[in-house]
N, C-alpha and C positions, 0 to 999 in steps of 0.2 A: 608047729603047733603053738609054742611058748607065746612068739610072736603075733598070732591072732588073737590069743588073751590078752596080752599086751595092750593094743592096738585097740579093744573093746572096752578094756580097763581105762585107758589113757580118753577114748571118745565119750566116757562114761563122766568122768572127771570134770574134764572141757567143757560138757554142757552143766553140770550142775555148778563150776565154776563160775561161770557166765552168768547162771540165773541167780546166785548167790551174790555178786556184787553189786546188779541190779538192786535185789533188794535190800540191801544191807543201808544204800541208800534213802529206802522209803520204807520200808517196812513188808508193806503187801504190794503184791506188783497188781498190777491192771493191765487193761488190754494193750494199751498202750508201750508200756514195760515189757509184755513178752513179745512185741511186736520190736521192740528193738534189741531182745536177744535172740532173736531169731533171726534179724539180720546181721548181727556179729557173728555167730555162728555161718550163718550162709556165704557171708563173707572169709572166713578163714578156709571155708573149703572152696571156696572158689581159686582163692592162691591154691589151693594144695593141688586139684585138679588140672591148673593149668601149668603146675611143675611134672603132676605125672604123667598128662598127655606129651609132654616134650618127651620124656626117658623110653615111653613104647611107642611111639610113633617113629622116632630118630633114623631103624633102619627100614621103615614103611613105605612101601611105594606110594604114592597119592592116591587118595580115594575119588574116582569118578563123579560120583552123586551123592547127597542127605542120607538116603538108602543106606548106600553105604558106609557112611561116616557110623549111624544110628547102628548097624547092622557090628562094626567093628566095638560099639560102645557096649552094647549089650552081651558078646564074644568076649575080646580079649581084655577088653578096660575094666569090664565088672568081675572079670576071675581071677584079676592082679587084686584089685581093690577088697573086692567082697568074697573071696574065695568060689562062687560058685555064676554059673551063668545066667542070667537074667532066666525064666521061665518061660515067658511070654511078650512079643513085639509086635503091637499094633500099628497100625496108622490109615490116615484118614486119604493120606497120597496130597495132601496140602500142606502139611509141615504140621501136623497135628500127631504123635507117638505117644502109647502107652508102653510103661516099661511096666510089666509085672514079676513082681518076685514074692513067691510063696512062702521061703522062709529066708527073710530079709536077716541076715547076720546081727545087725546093731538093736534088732529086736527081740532076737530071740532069747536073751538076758532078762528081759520083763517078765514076760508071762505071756500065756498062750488063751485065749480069750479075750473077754469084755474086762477084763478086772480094771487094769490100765491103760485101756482106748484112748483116755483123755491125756494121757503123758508122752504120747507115742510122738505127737507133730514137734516137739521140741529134742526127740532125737533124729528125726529126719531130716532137719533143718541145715545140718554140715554136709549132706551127702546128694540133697540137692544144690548145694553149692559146688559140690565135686563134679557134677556130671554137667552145670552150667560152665564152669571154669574149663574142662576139658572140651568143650564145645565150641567156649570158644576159642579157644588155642588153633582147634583145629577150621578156625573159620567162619563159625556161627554161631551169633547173636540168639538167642533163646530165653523164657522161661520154665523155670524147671519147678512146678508142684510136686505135689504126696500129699497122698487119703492111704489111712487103714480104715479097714471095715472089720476086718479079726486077725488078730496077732497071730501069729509073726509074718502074716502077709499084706506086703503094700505094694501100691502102685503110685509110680511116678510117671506125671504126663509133662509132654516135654513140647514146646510150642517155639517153631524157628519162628523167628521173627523176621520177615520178608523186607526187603529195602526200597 
């Protein structure tokens, strides 16, 4: 338990770290500015994802198909990561996945409604980098969005990128 507040506290940190050195440079960020802490952030979970798809995958048998890769993301990688299992797994059957999660952990510290809608995309920004990064460890190229519509449930669509 210590360690998932921990863990919330520390992602909590991170981001407003990140947004605070931005502006500390300019004053008021612009679009442009949150456009570039949103890829530091995506970027730092991108490493973290591709360290921790190494540590649970290590004694894994290889995954067949996408299906299954998706299938094992949404199972074991999201209840290491986020304590609890994705909700809901979509897809289009073309490399097109919605990941839905009802009470998303790294939101549920905000608030539960419209209050804070507009801060939300700047805490999902490291955790789609997490499931990008672990994706592609395990082989595919992806990108990885998030839309909330009301706290603390988001969804991430997750788009393989075909070669």
């Amino acid at each position: 338990m210590a360690d998932e507040a921990l863990f919330d506290f520390l992602h909590m940190e991170i981001v407003s770290h990140v947004y605070k050195e931005q502006q500390s440079s300019k004053g008021e960020l612009d679009n442009k500015d949150r456009a570039a802490c949103v890829s530091v952030l995506e970027s730092m979970g991108f490493r973290v994802g591709q360290g921790l798809i190494e540590r649970l995958t290590r004694d894994s048998p290889s995954f067949k198909d996408e299906l299954d890769v998706m299938k094992f993301i949404c199972k074991d990688f999201w209840t290491k990561v986020f304590r609890r299992q994705i909700d809901n797994l979509r897809t289009n059957h073309q490399g097109t996945y919605v990941l839905q999660d009802n009470k998303f952990s790294l939101l549920t510290q905000l608030s539960s409604g419209k209050q804070y809608l507009d801060q939300a995309p700047k805490y999902l920004a490291f955790s789609c980098g997490v499931v990008r990064g672990a994706l592609s460890n395990l082989g595919l190229d992806s990108v990885v969005t998030a839309e909330v519509s009301v706290m603390p449930s988001c969804k991430f669509q997750v788009v393989i990128q075909k070669l």
